[in-house]
N, C-alpha and C positions, 0 to 999 in steps of 0.2 A: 504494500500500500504506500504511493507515492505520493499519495494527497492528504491534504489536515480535513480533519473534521470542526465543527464549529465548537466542540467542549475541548477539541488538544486544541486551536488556536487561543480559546481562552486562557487557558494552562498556563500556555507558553508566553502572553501577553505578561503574566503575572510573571514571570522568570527572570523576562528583561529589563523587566522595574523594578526590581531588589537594588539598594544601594551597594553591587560589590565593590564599585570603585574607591569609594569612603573607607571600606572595611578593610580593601588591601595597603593603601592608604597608613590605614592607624596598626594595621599588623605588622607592613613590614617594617613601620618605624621603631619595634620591639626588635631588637638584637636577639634570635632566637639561634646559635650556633648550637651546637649537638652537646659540645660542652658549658654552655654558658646555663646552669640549673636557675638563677635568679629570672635569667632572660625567658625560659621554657615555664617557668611557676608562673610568672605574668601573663606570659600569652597563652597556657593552658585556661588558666582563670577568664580572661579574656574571649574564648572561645566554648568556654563551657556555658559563661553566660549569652553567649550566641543562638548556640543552637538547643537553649533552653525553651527557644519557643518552639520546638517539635513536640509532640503529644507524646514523648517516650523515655524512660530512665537516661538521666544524665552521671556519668560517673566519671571520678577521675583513676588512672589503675597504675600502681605500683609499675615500676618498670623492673623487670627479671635485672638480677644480677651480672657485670661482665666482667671475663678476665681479660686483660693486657699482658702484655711482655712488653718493658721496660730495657731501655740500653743498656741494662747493668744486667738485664738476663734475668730479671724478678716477673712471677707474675703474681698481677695485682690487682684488683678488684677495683671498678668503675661504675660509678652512681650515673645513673639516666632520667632525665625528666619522668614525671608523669606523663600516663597515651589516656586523651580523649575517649568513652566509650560513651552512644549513645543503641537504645534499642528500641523499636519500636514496632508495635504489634508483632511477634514471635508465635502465633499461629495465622498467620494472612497465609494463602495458597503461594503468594510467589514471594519467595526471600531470597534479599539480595543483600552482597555486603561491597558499602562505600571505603575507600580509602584514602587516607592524604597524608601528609605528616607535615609537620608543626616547626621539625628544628634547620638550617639553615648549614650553610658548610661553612659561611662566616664568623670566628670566633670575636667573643669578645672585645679584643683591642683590633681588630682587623680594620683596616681603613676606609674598608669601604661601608659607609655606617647610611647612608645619606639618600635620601630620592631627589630624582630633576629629572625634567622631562626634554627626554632628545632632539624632539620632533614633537608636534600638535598627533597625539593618540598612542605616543609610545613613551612608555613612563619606564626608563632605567633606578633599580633602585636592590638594594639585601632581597633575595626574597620573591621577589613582584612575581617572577613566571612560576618558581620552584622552590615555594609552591605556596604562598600566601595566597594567591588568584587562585586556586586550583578549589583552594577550602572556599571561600566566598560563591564560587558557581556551584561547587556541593550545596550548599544551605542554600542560593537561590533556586535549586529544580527543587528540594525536597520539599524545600519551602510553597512553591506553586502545585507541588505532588499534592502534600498534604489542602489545597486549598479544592480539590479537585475531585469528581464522582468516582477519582480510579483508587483512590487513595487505600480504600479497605481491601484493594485486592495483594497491595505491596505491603510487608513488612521490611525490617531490614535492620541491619547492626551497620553503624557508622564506625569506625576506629581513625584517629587522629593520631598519630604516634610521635614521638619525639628524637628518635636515632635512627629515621630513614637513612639521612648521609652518612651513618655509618656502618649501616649494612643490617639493620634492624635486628640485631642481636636479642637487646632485649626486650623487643614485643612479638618476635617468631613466635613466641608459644602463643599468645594473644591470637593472631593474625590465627594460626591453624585450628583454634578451639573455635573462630567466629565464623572462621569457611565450610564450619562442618554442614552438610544440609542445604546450601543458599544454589537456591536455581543458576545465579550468574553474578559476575563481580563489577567494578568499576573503580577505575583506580587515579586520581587526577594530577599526576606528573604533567608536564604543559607539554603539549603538540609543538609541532615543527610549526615556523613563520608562516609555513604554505597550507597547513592545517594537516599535512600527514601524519600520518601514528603510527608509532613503533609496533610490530610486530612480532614476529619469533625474536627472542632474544636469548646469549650462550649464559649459564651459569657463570660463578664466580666464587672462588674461595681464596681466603688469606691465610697465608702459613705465616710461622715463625718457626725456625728453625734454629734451637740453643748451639753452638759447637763447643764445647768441653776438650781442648785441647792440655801442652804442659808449658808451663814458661820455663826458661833458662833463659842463660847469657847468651846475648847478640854473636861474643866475639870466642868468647871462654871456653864454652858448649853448647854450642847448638844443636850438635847433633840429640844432646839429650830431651831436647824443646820439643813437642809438639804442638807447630803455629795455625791455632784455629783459625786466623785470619786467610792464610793462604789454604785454607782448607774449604772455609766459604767463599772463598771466589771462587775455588775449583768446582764446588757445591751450585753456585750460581750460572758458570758457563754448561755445565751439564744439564741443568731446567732448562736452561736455553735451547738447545739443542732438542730440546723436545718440541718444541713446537711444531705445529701442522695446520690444514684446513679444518683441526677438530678441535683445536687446542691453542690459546694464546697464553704465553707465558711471559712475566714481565716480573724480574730480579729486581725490586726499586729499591731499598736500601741492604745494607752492612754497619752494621754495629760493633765495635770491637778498637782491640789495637789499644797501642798505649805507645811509652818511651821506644825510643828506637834503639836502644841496647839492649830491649827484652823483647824475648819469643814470648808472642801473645799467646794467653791460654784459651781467653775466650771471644768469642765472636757471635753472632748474630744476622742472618740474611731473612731478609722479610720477600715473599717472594706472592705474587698474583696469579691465581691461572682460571683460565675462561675456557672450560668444555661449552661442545656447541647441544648437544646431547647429552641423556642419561646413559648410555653405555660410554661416553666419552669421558665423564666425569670419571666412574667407574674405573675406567684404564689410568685417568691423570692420577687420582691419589695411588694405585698400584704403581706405578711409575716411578711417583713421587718418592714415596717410600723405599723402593729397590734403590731408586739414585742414591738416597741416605744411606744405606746400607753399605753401600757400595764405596761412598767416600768414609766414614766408618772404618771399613778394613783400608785402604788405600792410604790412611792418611792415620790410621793408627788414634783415631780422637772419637770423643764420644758427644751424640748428636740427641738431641729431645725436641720433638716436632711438636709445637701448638699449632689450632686453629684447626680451622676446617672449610668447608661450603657452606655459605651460610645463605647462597644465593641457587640453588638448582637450575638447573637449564630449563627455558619454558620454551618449546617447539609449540609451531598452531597444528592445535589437532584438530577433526572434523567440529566440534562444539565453541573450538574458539573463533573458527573461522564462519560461523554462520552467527556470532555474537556479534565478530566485525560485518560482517556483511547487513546486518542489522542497523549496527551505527553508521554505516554508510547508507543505506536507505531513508534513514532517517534525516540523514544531511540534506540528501537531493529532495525529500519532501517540503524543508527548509528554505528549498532553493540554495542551497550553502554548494560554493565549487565542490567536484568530484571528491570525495572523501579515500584516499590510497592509507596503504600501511606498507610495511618495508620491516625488513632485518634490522635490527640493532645491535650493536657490542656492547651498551650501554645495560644496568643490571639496574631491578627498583622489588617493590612490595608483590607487584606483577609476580615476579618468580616465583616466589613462596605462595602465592595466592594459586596459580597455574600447578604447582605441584601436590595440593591435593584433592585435585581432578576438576577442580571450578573453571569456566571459563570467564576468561578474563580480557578487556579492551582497559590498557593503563596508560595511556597518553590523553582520557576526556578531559584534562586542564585546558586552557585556553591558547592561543599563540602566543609564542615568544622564542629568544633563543638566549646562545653566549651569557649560556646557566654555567652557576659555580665560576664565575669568573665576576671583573667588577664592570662590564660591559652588558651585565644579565638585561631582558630587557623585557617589559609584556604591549602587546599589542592590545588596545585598551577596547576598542569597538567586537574583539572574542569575547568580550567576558558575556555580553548577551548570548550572543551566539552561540558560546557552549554552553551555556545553562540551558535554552532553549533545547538543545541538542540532548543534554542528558536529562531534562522531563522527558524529552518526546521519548525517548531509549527506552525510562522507566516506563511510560506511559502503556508501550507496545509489546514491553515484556509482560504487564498485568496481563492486559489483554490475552495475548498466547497462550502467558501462563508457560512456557519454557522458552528453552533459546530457539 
């Protein structure tokens, strides 16, 4: 169905009347980095009292504990804002779960703290695409949902979380206890400037890898030393070398090293990899592991692997690709340009939402781009637009009643 009827036009009228611009506005003027707890107390609060006007428990929820590994080779436990939960109607025929997240990749003292506008309808500023805008078109469709006759066919769990940027460690359990059951997901990371959406996208997991080598003297005895440092770089060009069309692997730092008359004992390489599949994944950590082993005996030092996948690989299976096919129906009913999606290398809440068996479209945020950078920027006329776009999405999911 390519055409609105006169109860989704009314809907949708109500959608693109919501003030988001004001609210991203005063959100992203809140410094929400993933580390900044003061900044994430504020804007949770901030956002609890938001979507206080939906007709459904608003809660704020402890965030799971995380560990770190530290330059000195310690791991150590790390506090995470509060994650947003709201719920509403949890016996409606069709349940769906919203997601966004709240924290920002901008720390604290990071300089770029500031909004101003580029151009007349593009607002650069912390935040504005990824994902301050993202949350405001949430509350503007559920908001015109709930005003609307379709309203008692959807229920839905909303989650807001506060360490998307760093790989949502501590609300993955969150995320998989709210996906249990829900007909279909939406997830509002911000769309490309042209309105495309990310598609299949590869996994992602972070190591740490301890090397436990022995010090001695540079000049005295070396032979007695064994140099964890030149052991993690050997350790690093060997990941490397693993790479394929299945596999990205990217060694980004080395930890270690001291005086230069001592054989270092210990060292630390933090290392990325991006299966593009579930059996690839599969093969990278078996991989992964043998390399350790390998340098291990080779290098006579002893090795202790943290981390893991925290991001699974989400391929489009036949469900996610008729979800997409959906939101692009939706668009052209809109009149909105052709709605595409594409491959991404790029990892988000999407993953974990895709892996346990939910389909998922996680780009319904608005336009914008040159996120995580201080060039971020949101195109100010999508914010109707996509709000528009994910009523009508909900709208036609009631309807169906599946994907």
């Amino acid at each position: 169905m390519t055409s609105l009827t006169a109860t989704e036009t009314a809907t949708l009228e109500r959608a693109a009347d919501a003030p988001m611009l004001a609210q991203v506005e005063r959100w992203a003027a809140v410094n929400s980095g993933t580390g900044n707890l003061a900044g994430l107390k504020n804007i949770a609060g901030q956002l609890a009292d938001a979507f206080a006007v939906l007709p459904g428990d608003v809660r704020l929820v402890a965030a799971d504990p995380v560990e770190n590994v530290d330059a000195a080779g310690h791991v150590n436990t790390i506090q995470r804002g509060d994650h947003l939960h709201v719920r509403v109607r949890p016996d409606a025929p069709v349940q769906l779960l919203l997601t966004g997240h709240m924290d920002t990749v901008f720390a604290a003292d990071h300089p770029f703290q500031n909004l101003k506008w580029l151009e007349p309808g593009v607002l650069n500023g912390p935040g504005t695409a990824d994902m301050k805008a993202g949350i405001s078109v949430i509350l503007a469709a559920l908001g015109a949902l709930e005003a609307s006759p379709f309203a008692e066919r959807v229920g839905y769990d909303l989650m807001i979380n506060s360490d998307e940027e760093t790989g949502s460690h501590a609300s993955a359990r969150l995320i998989a206890e709210l996906a249990v059951g829900k007909t279909a997901a939406l997830t509002y990371e911000p769309a490309l400037p042209d309105g495309t959406l990310a598609g299949a996208r590869p996994g992602s997991g972070n190591f740490s890898v301890i090397i436990h080598g022995r010090s001695a003297h540079a000049g005295r005895n070396p032979e007695e030393g064994r140099n964890a440092l030149v052991a993690a770089a050997d350790l690093a060009m060997r990941l490397n070398a693993l790479k394929s069309m299945e596999l990205k692997v990217n060694p980004a730092r080395i930890d270690g090293g001291g005086p230069n008359n001592v054989v270092p004992d210990q060292a630390i390489l933090r290392v990325n990899l991006r299966p593009t599949t579930p059996e690839a994944m599969v093969a990278a950590e078996v991989a992964l592991r043998d390399t350790i082993a390998n340098i291990q005996r080779d290098h006579d030092v002893h090795c202790h692997l943290h981390g893991g996948f925290n991001r699974p690989p989400k391929p489009l299976d036949p469900a996610g690709t008729r979800l997409f096919e959906l939101v692009r129906d939706c668009g052209a009913a809109l009149g909105l340009l052709p709605i595409r999606w594409n491959a991404t290398g790029g990892v988000c809440d999407g993953n974990n939402i895709a892996a346990c068996g939910i389909p998922v479209v996680d780009t319904m945020g608005p336009r914008g781009g040159a996120i995580h950078s201080a060039d971020e920027f949101l195109i100010v006329d999508s914010l109707a637009e996509r709000a528009q776009l994910s009523a009508l999405t909900m709208i036609r999911l009631a309807e169906r009643g599946t994907v």
